[in-house]
N, C-alpha and C positions, 0 to 999 in steps of 0.2 A: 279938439272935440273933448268935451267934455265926461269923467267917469262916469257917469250915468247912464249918457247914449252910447259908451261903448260897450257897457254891462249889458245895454238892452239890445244891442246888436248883437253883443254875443249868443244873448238868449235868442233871439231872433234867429240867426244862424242854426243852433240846434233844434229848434223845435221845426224849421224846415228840412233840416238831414231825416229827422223822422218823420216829419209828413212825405218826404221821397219817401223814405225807404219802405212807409204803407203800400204808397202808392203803387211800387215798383213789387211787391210782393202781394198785390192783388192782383200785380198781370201772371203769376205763376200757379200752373197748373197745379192738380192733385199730386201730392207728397210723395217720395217716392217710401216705401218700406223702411223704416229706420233699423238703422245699421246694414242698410245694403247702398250703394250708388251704384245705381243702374246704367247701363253705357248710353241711352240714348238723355240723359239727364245732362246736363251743365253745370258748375260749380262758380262762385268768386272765389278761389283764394287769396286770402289777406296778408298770411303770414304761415312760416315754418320754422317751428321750436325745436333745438335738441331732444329735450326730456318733456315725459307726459307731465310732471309737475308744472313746471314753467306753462304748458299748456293748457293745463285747465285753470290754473290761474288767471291767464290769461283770457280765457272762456269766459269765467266767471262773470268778473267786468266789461266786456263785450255784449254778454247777453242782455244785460241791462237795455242795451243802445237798441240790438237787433237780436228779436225774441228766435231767429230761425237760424242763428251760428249754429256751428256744427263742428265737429272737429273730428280727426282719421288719421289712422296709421299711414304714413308713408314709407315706398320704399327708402334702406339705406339707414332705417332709424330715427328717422324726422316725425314728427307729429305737424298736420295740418291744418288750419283752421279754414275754415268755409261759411259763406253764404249761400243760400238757394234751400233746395236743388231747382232749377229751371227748367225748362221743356227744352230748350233748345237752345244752342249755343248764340244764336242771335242773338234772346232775349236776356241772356246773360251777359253780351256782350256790352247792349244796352243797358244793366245795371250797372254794368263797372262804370261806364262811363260818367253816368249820372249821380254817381256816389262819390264818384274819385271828383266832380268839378266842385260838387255838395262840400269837402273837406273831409266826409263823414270816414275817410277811410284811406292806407296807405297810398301814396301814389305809383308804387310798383308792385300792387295787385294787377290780378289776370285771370281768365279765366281758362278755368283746369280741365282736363280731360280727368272725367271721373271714372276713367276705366283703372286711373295709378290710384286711386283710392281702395284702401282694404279696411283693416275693424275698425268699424264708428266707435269710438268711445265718450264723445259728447252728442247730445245732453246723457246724463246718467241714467236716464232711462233707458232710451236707445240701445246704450252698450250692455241693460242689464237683464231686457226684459224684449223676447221675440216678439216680431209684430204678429197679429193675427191674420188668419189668410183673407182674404176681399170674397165677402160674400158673393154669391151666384147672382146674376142680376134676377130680375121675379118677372116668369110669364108676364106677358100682357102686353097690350098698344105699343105702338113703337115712341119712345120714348123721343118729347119734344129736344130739339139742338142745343146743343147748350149756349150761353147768350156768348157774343164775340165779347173778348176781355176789351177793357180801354187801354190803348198801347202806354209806353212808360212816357214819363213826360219827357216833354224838347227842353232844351236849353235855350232859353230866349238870351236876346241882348240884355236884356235889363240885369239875368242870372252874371252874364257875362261881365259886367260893369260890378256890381257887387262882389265876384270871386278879384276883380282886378282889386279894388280897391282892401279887400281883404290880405294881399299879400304884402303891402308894407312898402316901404320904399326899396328895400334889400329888392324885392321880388320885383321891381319894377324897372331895377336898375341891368339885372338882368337880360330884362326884355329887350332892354335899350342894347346893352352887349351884343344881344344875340342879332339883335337887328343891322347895327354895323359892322358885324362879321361875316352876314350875309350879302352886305353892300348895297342894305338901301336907306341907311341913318349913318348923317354924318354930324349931328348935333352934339353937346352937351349927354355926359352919362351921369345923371342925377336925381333920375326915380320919380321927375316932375314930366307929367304927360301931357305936354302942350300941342302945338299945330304940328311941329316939324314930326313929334313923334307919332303923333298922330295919321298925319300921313304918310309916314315910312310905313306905319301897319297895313293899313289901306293898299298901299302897293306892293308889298308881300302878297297881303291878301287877294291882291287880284293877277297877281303873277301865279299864284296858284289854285285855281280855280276855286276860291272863297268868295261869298260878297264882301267888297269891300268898305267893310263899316269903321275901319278904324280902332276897332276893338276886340277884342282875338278871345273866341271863343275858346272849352277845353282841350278839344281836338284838334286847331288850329294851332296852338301853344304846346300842346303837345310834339307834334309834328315841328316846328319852328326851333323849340330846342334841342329836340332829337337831333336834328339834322348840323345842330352846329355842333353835338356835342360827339356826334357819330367823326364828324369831319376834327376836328380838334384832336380828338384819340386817335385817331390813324396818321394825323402828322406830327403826334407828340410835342405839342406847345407846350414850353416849360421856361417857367423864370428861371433867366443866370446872371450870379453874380461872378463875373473876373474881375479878381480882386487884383490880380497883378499889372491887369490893365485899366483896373478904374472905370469897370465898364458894367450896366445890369441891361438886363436886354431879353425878352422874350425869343427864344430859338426852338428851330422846329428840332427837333432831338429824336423826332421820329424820321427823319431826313437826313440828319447829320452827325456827328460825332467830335470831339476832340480831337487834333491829330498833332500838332507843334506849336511851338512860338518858332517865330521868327519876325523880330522885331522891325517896322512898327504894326505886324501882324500878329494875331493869333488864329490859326485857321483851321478850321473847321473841316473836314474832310464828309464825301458821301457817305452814307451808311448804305451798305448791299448798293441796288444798282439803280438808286431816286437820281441821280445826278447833278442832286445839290451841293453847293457848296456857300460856307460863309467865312469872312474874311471879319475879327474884330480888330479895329483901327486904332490905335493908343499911339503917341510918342509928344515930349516937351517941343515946343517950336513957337514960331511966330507968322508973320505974313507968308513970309518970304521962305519958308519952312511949307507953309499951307501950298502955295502955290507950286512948290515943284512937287510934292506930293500928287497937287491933280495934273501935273507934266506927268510922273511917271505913274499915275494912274491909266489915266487916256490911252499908253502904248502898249498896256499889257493884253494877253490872249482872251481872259476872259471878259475884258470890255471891249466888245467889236466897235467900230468906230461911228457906227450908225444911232442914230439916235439923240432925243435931247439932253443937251448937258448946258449946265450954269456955275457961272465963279465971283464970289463974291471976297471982301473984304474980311468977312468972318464966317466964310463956308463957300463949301462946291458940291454938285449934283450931279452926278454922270449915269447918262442912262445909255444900255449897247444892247443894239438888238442886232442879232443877223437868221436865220434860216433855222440854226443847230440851237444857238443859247441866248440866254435874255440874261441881263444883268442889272442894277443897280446900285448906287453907292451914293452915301451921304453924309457927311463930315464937316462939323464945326469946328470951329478956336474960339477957346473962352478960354482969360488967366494965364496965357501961356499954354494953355495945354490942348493938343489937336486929339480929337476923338471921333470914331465912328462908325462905319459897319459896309459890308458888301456882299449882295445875295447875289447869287448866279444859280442860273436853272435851265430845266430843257423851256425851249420856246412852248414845245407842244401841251407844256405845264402852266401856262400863262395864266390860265384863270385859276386856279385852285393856288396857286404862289400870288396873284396878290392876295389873298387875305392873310397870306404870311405876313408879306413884305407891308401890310397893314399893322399887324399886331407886331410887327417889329418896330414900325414906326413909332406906333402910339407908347411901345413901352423904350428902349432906347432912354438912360439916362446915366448921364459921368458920374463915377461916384469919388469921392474925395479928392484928393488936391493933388496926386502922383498919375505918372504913364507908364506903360511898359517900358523896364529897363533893358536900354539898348545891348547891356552884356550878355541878356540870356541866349542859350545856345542856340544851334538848329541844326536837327533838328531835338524836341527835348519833349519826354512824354512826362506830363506832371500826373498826379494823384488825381482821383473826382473828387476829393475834399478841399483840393487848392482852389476849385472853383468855388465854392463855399467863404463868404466872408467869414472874418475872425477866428478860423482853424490856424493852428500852429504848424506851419511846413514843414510835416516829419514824416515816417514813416510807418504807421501801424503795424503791429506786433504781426498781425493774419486781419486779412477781410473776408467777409465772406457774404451771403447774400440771406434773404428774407422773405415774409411776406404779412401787408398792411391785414391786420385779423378786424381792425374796429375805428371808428370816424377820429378817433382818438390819439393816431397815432400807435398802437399797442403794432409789435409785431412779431411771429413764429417763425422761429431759428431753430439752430444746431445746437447743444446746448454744450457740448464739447470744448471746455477751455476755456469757457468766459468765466468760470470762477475764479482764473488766475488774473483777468485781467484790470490794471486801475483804474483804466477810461473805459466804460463802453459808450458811441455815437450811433447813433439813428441818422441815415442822408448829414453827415457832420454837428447834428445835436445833439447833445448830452443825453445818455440813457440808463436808465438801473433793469437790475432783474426784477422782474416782477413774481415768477415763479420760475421753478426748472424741474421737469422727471426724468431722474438720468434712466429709470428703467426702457421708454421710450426714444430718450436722448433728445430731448427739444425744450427748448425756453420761450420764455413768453417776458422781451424788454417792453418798457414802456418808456417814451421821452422826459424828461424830468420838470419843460415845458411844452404849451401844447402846441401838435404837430399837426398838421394837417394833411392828413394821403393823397397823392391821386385820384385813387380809388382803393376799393375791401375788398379782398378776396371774398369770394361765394365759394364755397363747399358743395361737392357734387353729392345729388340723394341715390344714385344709383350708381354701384359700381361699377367702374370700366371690367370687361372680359380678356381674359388673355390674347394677345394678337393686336387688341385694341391702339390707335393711334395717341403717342403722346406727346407733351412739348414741357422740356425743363427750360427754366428761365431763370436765370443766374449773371452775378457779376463775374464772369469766367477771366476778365482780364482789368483786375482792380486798379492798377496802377495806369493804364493806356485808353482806355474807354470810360466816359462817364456816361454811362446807359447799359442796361443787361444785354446779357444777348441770350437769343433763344433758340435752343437746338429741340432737333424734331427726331422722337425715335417710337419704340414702342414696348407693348406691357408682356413679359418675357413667362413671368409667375406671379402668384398672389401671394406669396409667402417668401421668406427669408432663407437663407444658404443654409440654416438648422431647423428650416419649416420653422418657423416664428408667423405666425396667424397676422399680425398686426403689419409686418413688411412687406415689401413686394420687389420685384426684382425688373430692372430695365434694363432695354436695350438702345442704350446711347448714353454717348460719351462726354463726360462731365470733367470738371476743371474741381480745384479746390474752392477756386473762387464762388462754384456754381450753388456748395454744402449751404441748405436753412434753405434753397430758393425753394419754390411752389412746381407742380409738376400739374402741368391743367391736361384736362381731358378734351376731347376732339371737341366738345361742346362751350370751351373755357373753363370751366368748373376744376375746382381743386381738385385733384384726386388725394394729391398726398406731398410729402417736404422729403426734400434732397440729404438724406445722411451721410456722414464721413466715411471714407473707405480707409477704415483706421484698423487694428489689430492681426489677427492670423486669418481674418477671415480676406482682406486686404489682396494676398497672395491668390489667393484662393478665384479671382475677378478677372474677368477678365479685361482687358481695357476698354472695351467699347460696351461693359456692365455694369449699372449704376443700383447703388438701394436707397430706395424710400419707405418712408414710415406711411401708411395708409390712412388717409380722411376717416375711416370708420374707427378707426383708434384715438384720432386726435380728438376729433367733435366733444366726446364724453369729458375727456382733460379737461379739453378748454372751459366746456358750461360748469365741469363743477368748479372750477376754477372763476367765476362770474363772466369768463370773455365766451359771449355767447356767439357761437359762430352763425353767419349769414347762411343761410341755404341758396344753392344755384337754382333757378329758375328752370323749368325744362326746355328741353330746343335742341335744335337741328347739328351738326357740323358745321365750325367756321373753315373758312380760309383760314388758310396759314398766316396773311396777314394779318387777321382780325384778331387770332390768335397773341400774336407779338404785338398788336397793340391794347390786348388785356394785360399782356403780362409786363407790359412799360408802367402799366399803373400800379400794379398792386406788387412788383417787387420792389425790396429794399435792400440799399447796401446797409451793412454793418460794420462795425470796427473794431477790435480790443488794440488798446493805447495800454502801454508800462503806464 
C-alpha cells in the first residue's frame, strides 16, 4: 500500500474517532454542575497520573481530540482524567466500548464510579469558578417530552474488518496465538488470515454464542484474549532456557518448580498441591541408548501402562493414562544427542494440561551441541540463574527480590548494598542503578539491554487500613526455587518502629531473600516494597514482623524521578491464587555479583 493511502487512512481513521466521539456525546444528557460528579452520573476514565502537572499536560492535548475531558482528584494522590459525565453507567459503558474499538483511546480505560471522584480541576474553569444554581423552572403548560436521544452507534462488520486490518500483522498474529491456545487453530502463526484462520474464528465465535462471521468484533476479541491471557497467568507459562541440559522449552512455572538433576533428568517438582510434574530429558547416546531409555521409560510409576505409545528410529512417544494421572513424554536423537520432556498430571486436569502440553510442544527445542553431564549429583539444587543461558555458574554476593515498575524493564528494590556491588542482573541480565534514596532506602535498576517483564506493577490509589489482608512476594529461597513465593499475612500499623509516616509495619514473615519484593493489597495493587530488617531496630522485630516502605511515599520518587508509576485500577478482593499469579509477573529477582 502505497504512503498516500495510508496517510489517507490515517486521516480517515481520526476524523471517524471524532465523528464517534459527537456522536456518542449527543447521546449524553444535561452536564452535571462542574466541579461536582454527581453519584448518579457515569465517567470514562482513561488514565491516572501521579502529579497534577503531568495531568494537565496531559489534559491539554486530549482536549484537542475530546472538547468534554475532565480531570479529578483521586483518592491516594492520583489525578484522574475522564470523559462524560453520562446519565448512566450503560451509556457509559457504551462509549468505552465504542472508543476503545475506534483506537480513539486507552485499551485499559473503564468506566469509573464517580462517587471516588473529588476536586475537578480540569477544564480550568471548572476548578476556578462555582457553577450557578439551575434556575426554577417558569410557571405554565406542562412542558412538551424531551425528544428520545439516538442511541450510540453499533459496531458493524465492516468497523470490524477495518479495526483488524488496522492492527498490523503483530496484532493478527496474536489472534492466531490466541486461537490455538484455545484449541481451535492449528494452522501457520503468520498474521495472514486465510480460510483455515478464518474459520477457527467462526468456531470460537459460535462456540460462544457470537454469530459466526469469521471476524471478531471488539468485544469478542476482547473476551478471546482475556480468556487466554487470564488462563496463561494462572499457570505461569514461561520460556526456560537449561542450559546444562541443552534444552529451551516453555514450562508451566505456575505449576511447577525446580527441584534436582538427576541425570538423564532434570525434574521439576509440584508447586503447593497442582500435582504437576515435569521431567527434562538430556543425555549423549545413540539407537541403542534411545531404545532402552523408552524400556526404562514404559516401567516407571508415572507412565501407567495404558495408553498410546510409538518408537521409532529417531524418537519415541509414550502416553499413560490410568484413573489417578495422565502423562506424556516425547523424545528425539539428533547428532548423537537424546533430548526431551515428560509432563505428568491429575487426569481430572486433562483439559486445562493439554494446552500446556500444547505450548510445550510447540516451543520444546535442543539448544547447542552438549547433554546433561552424567556426573552431576542427586540430589543437587542449582541457582535460578543456571537456568539462564550465558551466566557464569557462581554464586552471588546476596539476592534478593523486586518488582517490574515500567514496560522497560526498570525495577524497585532495596537499595541497601548494591553500591558495593560489580555486577548487578535483572532475571540474569545485566543491570545498573538508575537512581537510589537511601533516605527511603530503595533503588530504581534498569537492564542495560531491553527487558521485557511479565507484567508492571500497578500502585494501589487507596490505602489499605490496618487489619487489612496482605501478600508479600519474594524470592525467599534464591538458590532452590526459580519462581517467588508468596506469603499471606496482614497490615499491623501504618508507620514505622519510630513512627516514620512513610512505613508501615506487617505481620508475616519474610526471608532475606523476600527484601525489594512488592507487598500487593487484597485487590493486587501495590501497597508498598519489602525493607531490610537491618540495624538496632532488627532486634527490636519480632520474627513473624516485617517493614515496608508505603506506595504513597514511593509514587512521588519514582514520577519525579520520570518512572511514572501505573495506577491499580479499582476492584474487588482476589483469590489468593490470583493473588500469586499477579505477583509471578511483576516480581523480580535481583543479584549483586563481586
Amino acid at each position: 500500500m502505497g504512503a498516500g493511502k495510508r496517510s489517507a487512512r490515517r486521516a480517515g481513521m481520526r476524523g471517524m474517532t471524532l465523528t464517534l466521539w459527537a456522536s456518542l456525546a449527543a447521546s449524553v444528557a444535561a452536564s452535571v454542575a462542574p466541579g461536582l460528579a454527581a453519584a448518579e452520573t457515569a465517567w470514562v476514565q482513561i488514565e491516572a497520573l501521579p502529579t497534577l502537572d503531568q495531568a494537565q499536560m496531559r489534559l491539554r492535548d486530549l482536549s484537542a481530540s475530546f472538547p468534554d475531558a475532565a480531570g479529578f482528584t483521586l483518592p491516594g494522590g492520583w489525578y484522574g482524567l475522564a470523559l462524560g459525565p453520562y446519565d448512566t453507567p450503560e451509556i457509559a459503558a457504551e462509549a468505552l466500548r465504542q472508543l476503545r474499538n475506534a483506537g480513539a483511546i486507552p485499551a485499559d480505560s473503564y468506566v469509573a464510579d464517580a462517587t471516588r471522584y473529588r476536586a475537578q480541576f480540569w477544564p480550568p474553569e471548572a476548578a476556578e469558578t462555582p457553577a450557578a444554581p439551575s434556575p426554577a423552572p417558569a410557571p405554565g403548560p406542562t412542558a412538551e417530552p424531551a425528544p428520545e436521544l439516538a442511541p450510540p452507534p453499533v459496531e458493524t462488520l465492516d468497523d470490524a474488518r477495518r479495526a483488524e486490518e488496522a492492527m498490523g500483522r503483530e496484532g493478527r498474529m496474536k489472534i492466531q496465538e490466541a486461537l490455538e491456545w484455545v484449541g481451535v487453530y492449528t494452522g501457520g502463526v503468520d498474521g495472514a488470515f486465510g480460510r483455515g484462520t478464518r474459520a477457527s474464528i467462526a468456531a470460537w465465535q459460535d462456540s460462544h454464542g457470537f454469530e459466526p462471521t469469521g471476524v471478531l468484533k471488539s468485544a469478542e476479541l476482547t473476551e478471546l484474549l482475556g480468556t487466554v491471557m487470564t488462563e496463561k497467568s494462572a499457570l505461569g507459562i514461561t520460556s526456560v532456557e537449561e542450559t546444562k541440559a541443552g534444552i529451551a522449552i516453555d514450562l508451566p512455572l505456575g505449576l511447577v518448580e525446580f527441584d534436582h538433576y538427576d541425570p538423564p533428568f532434570v525434574h521439576y517438582r509440584a508447586r503447593g498441591n497442582s500435582g504437576v510434574r515435569v521431567l527434562l530429558i538430556s543425555e549423549p547416546g545413540d539407537q541403542n541408548t534411545l531404545y532402552g531409555l523408552y524400556d526404562a521409560m514404559a516401567t516407571l510409576e508415572i507412565v501407567p501402562p495404558n495408553g498410546p505409545r510409538e518408537r521409532g528410529k529417531t524418537g519415541f512417544s509414550l502416553v499413560g493414562e490410568d484413573a489417578q494421572i495422565h502423562s506424556v513424554t516425547e523424545v528425539t536423537l539428533s547428532k548423537g544427542l537424546i533430548k526431551g520432556f515428560t509432563l505428568v498430571y491429575p487426569a481430572a486436569d486433562a483439559p486445562r494440561m493439554a494446552r500446556v502440553l500444547a505450548a510445550m510442544k510447540t516451543s520444546f527445542k535442543p539448544l547447542g551441541d552438549t547433554a546433561l553431564d552424567p556426573t552431576l549429583g542427586q540430589p543437587m539444587a542449582v541457582g535460578r540463574a543456571d537456568l539462564i543461558a550465558g551466566l557464569d555458574v557462581r554464586h552471588p554476593e546476596f539476592a534478593r527480590s523486586g518488582l517490574f515498575i515500567d514496560a522497560k524493564g526498570a525495577v524497585l528494590t532495596a537499595a541497601e548494598g548494591l553500591s558495593a556491588c560489580g555486577k548487578l542482573t535483572i532475571e540474569g541480565a545485566p543491570a545498573k542503578i538508575a537512581f537510589a534514596d537511601p533516605g527511603l532506602g530503595i533503588a530504581v535498576l534498569q537492564p542495560l539491554a531491553p527487558l521485557a517483564p511479565p507484567a508492571v506493577a500497578r500502585f494501589e490509589t487507596v490505602t489499605a487500613g490496618r487489619g487489612a489482608a496482605l501478600a508479600v512476594a519474594g524470592f525467599s529461597y534464591p538458590e532452590a526455587l526459580s519462581a517467588p513465593v508468596v506469603s499471606f499475612g496482614t497490615l499491623s500499623d501504618l508507620t514505622g518502629l519510630a513512627g516514620e509516616p512513610e512505613r508501615a509495619r506487617l505481620a508475616v514473615k519474610t526471608l532475606p531473600g523476600d527484601v525489594g519484593g512488592p507487598v500487593l493489597d487484597g485487590a493486587g495493587a501495590v501497597f508498598g516494597m519489602v525493607l531490610p530488617q537491618g540495624g538496632e531496630t532488627a532486634r527490636l522485630l519480632p520474627p513473624e514482623m516485617t517493614v515496608a516502605v508505603q506506595t504513597s511515599a514511593l509514587v512521588p520518587v519514582l514520577a519525579a524521578q520520570g518512572f511514572a508509576p501505573r495506577a491499580a485500577e479499582p476492584g474487588g478482593t482476589l483469590a489468593a491464587e490470583d493473588i500469586s499469579a499477579l505477583a509471578q509477573g511483576v516480581t523480580a529477582q535481583i543479584a549483586c555479583w563481586k
